[in-house]
One Martini backbone bead per residue (centre of mass of N, CA, C, O) as a GRO file, in nm:
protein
  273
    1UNK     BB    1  -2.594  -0.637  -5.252
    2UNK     BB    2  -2.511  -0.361  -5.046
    3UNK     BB    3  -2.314  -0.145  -5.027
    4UNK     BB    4  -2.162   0.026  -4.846
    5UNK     BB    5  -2.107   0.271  -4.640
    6UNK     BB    6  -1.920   0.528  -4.706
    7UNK     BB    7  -1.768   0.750  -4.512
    8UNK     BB    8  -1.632   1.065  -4.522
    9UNK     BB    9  -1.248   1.075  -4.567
   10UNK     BB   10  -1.152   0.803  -4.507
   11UNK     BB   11  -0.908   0.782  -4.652
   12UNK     BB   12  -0.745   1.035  -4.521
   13UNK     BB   13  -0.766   0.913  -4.247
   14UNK     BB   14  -0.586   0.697  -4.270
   15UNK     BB   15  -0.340   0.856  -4.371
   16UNK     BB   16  -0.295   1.005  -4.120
   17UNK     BB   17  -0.339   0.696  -3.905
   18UNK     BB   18  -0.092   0.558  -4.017
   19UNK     BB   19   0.128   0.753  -3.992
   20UNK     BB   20   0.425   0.726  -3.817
   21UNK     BB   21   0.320   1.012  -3.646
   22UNK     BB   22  -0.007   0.812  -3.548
   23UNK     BB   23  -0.032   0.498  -3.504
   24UNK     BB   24  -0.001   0.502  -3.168
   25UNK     BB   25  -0.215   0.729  -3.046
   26UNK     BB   26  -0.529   0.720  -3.080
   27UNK     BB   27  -0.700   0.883  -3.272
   28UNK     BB   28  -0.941   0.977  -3.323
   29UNK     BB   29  -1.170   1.007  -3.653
   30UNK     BB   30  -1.350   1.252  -3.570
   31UNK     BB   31  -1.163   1.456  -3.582
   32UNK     BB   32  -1.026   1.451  -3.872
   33UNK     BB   33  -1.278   1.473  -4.016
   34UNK     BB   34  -1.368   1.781  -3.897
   35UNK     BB   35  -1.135   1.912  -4.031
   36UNK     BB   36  -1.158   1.850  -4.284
   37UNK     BB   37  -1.492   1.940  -4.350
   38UNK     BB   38  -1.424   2.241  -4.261
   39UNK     BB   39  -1.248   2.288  -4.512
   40UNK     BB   40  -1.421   2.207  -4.750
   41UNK     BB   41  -1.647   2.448  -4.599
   42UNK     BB   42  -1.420   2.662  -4.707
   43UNK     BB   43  -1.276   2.594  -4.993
   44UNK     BB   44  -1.128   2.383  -5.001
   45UNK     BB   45  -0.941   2.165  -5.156
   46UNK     BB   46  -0.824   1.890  -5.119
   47UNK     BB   47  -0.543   1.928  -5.078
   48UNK     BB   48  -0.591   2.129  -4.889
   49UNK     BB   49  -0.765   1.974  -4.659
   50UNK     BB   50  -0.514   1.824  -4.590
   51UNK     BB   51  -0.298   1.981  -4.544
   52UNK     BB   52  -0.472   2.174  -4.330
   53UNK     BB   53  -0.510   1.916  -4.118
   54UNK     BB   54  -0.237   1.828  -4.054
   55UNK     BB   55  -0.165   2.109  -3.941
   56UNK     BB   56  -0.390   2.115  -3.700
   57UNK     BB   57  -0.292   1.874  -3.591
   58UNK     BB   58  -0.035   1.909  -3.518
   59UNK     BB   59  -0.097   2.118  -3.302
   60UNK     BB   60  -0.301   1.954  -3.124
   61UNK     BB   61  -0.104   1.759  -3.044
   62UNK     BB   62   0.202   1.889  -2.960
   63UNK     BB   63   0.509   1.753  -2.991
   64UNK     BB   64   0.711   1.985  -2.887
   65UNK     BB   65   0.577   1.965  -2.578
   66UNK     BB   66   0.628   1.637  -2.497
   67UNK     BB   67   0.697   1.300  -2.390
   68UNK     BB   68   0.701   1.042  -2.252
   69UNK     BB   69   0.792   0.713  -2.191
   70UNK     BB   70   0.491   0.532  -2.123
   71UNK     BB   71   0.600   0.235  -2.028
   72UNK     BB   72   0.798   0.381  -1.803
   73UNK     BB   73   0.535   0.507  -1.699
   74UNK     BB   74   0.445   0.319  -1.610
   75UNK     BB   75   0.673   0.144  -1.404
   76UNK     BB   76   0.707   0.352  -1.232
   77UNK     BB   77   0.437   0.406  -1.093
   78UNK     BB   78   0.439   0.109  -0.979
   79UNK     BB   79   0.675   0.158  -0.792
   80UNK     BB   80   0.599   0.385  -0.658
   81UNK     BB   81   0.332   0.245  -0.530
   82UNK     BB   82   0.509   0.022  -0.396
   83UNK     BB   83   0.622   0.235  -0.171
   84UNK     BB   84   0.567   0.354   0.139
   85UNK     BB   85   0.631   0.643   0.011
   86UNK     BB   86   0.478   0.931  -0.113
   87UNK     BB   87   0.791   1.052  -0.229
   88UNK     BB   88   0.785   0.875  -0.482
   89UNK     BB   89   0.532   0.964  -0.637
   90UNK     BB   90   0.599   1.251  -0.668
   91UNK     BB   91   0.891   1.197  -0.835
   92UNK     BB   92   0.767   1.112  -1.056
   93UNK     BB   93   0.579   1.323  -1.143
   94UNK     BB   94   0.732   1.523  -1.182
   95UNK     BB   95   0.888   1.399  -1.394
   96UNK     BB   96   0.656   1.321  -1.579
   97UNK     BB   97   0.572   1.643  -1.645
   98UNK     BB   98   0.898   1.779  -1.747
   99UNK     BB   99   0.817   1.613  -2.025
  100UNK     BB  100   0.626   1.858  -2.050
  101UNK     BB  101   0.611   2.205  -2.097
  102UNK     BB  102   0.335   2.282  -1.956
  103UNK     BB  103   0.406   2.156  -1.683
  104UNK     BB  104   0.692   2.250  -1.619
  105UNK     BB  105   0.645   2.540  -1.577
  106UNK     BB  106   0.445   2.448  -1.308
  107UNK     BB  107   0.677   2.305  -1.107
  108UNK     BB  108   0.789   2.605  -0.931
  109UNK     BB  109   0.449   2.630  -0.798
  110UNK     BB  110   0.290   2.378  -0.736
  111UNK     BB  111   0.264   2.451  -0.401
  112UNK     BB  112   0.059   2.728  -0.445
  113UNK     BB  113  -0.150   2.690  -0.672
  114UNK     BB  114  -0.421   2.503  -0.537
  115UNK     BB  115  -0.472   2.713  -0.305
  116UNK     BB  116  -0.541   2.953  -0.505
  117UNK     BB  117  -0.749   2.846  -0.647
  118UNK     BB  118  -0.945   2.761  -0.434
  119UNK     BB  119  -0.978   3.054  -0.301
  120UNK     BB  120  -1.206   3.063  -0.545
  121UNK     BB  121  -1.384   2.815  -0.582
  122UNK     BB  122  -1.291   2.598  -0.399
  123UNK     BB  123  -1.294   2.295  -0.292
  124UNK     BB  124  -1.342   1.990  -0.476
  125UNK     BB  125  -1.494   1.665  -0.571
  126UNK     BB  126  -1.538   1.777  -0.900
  127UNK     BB  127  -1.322   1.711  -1.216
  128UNK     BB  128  -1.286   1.865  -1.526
  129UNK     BB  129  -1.006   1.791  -1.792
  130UNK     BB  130  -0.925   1.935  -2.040
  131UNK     BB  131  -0.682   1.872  -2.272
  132UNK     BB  132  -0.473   1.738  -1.999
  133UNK     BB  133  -0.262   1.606  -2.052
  134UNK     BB  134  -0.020   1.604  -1.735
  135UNK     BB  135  -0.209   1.748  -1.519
  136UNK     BB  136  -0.347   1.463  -1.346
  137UNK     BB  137  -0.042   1.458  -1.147
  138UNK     BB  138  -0.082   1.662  -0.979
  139UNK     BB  139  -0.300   1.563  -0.749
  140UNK     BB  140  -0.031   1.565  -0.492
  141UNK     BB  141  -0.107   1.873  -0.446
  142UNK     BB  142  -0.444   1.922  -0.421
  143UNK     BB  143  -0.593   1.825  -0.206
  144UNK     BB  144  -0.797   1.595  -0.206
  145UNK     BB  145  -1.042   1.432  -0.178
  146UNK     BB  146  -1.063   1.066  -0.155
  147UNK     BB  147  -1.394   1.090  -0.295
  148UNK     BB  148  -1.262   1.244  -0.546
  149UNK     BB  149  -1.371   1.307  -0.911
  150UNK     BB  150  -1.146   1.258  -1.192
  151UNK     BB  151  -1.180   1.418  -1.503
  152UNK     BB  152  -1.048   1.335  -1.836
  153UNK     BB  153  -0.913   1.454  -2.142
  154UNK     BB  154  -0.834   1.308  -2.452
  155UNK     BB  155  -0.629   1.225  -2.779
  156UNK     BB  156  -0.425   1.025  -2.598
  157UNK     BB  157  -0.409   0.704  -2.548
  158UNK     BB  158  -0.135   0.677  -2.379
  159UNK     BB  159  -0.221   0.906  -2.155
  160UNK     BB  160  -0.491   0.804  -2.084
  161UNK     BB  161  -0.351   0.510  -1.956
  162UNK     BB  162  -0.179   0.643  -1.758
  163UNK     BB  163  -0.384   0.767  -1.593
  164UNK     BB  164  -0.561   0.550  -1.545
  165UNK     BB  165  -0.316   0.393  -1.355
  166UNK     BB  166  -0.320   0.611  -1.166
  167UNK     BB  167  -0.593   0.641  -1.037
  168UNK     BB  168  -0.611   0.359  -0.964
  169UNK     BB  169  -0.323   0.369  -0.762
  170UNK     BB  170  -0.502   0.615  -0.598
  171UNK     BB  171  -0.803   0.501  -0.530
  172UNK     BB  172  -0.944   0.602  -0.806
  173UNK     BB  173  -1.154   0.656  -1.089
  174UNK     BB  174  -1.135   0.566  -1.413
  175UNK     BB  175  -1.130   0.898  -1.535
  176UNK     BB  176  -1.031   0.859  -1.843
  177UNK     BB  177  -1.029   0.979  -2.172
  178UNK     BB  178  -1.111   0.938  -2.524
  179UNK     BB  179  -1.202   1.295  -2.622
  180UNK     BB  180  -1.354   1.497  -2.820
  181UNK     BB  181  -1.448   1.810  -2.647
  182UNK     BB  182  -1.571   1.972  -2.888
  183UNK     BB  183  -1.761   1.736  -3.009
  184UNK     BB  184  -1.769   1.627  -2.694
  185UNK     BB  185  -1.908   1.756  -2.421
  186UNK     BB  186  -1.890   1.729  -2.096
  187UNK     BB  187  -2.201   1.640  -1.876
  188UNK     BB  188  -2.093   1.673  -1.586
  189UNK     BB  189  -2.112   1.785  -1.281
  190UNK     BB  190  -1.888   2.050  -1.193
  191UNK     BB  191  -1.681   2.225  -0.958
  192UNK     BB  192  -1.424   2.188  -1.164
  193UNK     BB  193  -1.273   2.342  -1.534
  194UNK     BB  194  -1.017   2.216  -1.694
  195UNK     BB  195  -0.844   2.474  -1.876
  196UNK     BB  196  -0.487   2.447  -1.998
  197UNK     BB  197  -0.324   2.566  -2.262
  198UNK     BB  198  -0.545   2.603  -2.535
  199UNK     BB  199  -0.750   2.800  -2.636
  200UNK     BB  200  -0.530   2.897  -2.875
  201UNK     BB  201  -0.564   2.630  -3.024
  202UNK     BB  202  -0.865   2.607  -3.087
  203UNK     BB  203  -0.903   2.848  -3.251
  204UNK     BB  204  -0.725   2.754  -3.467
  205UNK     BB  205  -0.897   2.536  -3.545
  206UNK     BB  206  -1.190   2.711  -3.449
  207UNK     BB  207  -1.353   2.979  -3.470
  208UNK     BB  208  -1.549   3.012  -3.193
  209UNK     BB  209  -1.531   2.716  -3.042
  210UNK     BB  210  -1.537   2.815  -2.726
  211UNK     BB  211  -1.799   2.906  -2.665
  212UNK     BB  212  -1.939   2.630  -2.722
  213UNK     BB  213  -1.783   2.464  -2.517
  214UNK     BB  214  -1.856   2.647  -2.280
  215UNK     BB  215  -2.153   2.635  -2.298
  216UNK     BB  216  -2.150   2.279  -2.263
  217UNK     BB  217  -2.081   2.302  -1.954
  218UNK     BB  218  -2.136   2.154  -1.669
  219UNK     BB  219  -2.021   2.430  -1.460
  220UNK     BB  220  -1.912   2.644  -1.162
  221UNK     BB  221  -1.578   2.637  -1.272
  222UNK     BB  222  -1.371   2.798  -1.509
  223UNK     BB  223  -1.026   2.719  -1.581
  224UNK     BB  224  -0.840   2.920  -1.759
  225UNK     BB  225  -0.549   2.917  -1.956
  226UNK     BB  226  -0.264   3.117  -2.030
  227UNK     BB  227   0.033   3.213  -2.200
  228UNK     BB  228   0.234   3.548  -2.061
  229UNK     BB  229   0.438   3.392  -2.280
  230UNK     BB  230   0.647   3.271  -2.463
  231UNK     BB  231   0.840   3.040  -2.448
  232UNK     BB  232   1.133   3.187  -2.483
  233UNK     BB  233   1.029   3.464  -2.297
  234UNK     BB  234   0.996   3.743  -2.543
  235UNK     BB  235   0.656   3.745  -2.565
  236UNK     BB  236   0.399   3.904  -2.477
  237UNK     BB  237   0.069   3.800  -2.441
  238UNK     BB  238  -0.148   3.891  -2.207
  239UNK     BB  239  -0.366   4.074  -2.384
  240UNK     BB  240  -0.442   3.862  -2.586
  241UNK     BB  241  -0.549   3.668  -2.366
  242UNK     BB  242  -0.785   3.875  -2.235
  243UNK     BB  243  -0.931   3.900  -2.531
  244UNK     BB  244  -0.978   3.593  -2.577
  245UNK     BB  245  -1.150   3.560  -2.300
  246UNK     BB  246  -1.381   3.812  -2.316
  247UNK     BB  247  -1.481   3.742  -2.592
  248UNK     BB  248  -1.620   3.492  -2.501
  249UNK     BB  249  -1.807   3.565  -2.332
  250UNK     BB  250  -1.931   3.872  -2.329
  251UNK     BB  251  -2.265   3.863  -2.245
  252UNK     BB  252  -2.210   3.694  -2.007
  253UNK     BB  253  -2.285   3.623  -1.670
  254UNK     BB  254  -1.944   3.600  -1.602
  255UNK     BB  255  -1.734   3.573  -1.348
  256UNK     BB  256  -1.386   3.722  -1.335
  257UNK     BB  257  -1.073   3.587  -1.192
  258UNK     BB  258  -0.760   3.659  -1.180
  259UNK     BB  259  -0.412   3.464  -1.184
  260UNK     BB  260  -0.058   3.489  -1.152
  261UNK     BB  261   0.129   3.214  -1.242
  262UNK     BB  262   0.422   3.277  -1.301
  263UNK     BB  263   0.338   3.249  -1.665
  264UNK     BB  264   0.044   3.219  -1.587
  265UNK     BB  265  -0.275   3.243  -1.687
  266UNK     BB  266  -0.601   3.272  -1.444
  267UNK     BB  267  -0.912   3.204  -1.534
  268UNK     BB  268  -1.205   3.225  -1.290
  269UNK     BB  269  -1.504   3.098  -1.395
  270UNK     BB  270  -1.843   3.184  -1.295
  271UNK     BB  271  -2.133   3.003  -1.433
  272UNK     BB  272  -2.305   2.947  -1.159
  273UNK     BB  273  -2.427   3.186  -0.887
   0.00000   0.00000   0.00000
């Protein structure tokens, strides 16, 4: 009998998903390959393509900017929707929210963020939130039509099941995925595509993967974001991120509006006039 075919860093993704530190993240492992890949295809030995894709990982997941404790925020959820105001639910969404830096940041600007966006893109009916963290809680301040569809996307198996509890029980369909889309970008056709405060992580992963994947898009607005200044707010990024933003456009045909709210620049591409 013909043994199986063992396929390529079996061993290391393995070694990686299991450890402590992501045995219940539910990480793709087709990322990890990935990243391996990558590294021995640059000339890295085993240990160092290991120890680099580690490192890569790491970034990736950014354990660093925080997570709720989910079993918790599905339980909050579920009670939040079972009161009559609506007030119990915008007041978890944004505590949980508070947990994570990134959405964190955009917390005291909430209320005026999404009429500013829509003002140049139009309201959506079709959303797709790549690499979302937990930006698609907040859903209660978009306005959106009853019958829009919001698609999530991560790589975060815990955040992305409690996505799909927010949107099942705000009477939406369950569209989180867990899903590289550096590797496998969606394919539906969207009114608005969130990249929010990762294009600069995606870049350390493989430089010049933004262009790979942003014109592998159906959207007819890409709205990337990105931090106008460092974490501690000591170091302003602004002229960096808007150099990596337009270099990766280049020679496309797409017009780009910025709107800086609060910390984060708004870059809002217009990928098909």
């Amino acid at each position: 009998m013909p043994t199986p075919r063992t396929l390529p860093f079996e061993a290391e993704i393995e070694q990686i998903l299991s450890s402590r530190k992501y045995r219940h993240l539910g990480i793709p492992a087709e990322t990890v390959r990935d990243l391996l890949e990558k590294e021995r295809a640059s000339g890295a030995s085993p240990k160092e393509a290991l120890k680099n894709a580690k490192h890569k990982l790491h970034n990736l997941m950014a354990p660093y900017l925080g997570d709720p404790d989910y079993p918790a925020a599905e339980a909050a959820l579920q009670a939040a929707f079972a009161q009559p105001d609506p007030q119990a639910v915008r007041q978890v969404c944004w505590d949980l929210m508070s947990a994570h830096a990134s959405t964190r940041e955009r917390l005291p600007h909430l209320d005026g963020l999404y009429p500013q966006l829509w003002a140049v893109t139009g309201q959506p009916r079709v959303i797709s939130d790549l690499a979302c963290a937990l930006h698609p809680l907040g859903l209660p301040w978009m306005g959106l039509p009853a019958d829009a569809h919001y698609h999530a996307y991560d790589i975060h198996q815990p955040r992305v099941a409690l996505l799909n509890q927010f949107l099942r029980l705000s009477g939406r369909p369950p569209l989180a995925e867990l899903r590289d889309i550096l590797l496998q970008p969606p394919d539906e056709l969207a009114d608005v595509t969130f990249f929010l405060k990762e294009a600069h992580r995606f870049e350390q992963r493989e430089r010049g993967c933004n262009r790979r994947m942003w014109t592998a898009l159906n959207t007819r607005w890409l709205v990337v974001s990105l931090p106008a200044s460092s974490l501690t707010g000591r170091h302003d990024l602004a002229e960096q991120q808007r150099k990596l933003v337009y270099s990766t456009i280049g020679e496309l045909p797409w017009t780009v509006q910025e709107l800086q709210i609060g910390p984060e620049i708004f870059f809002c591409i217009h990928t098909q006039p």
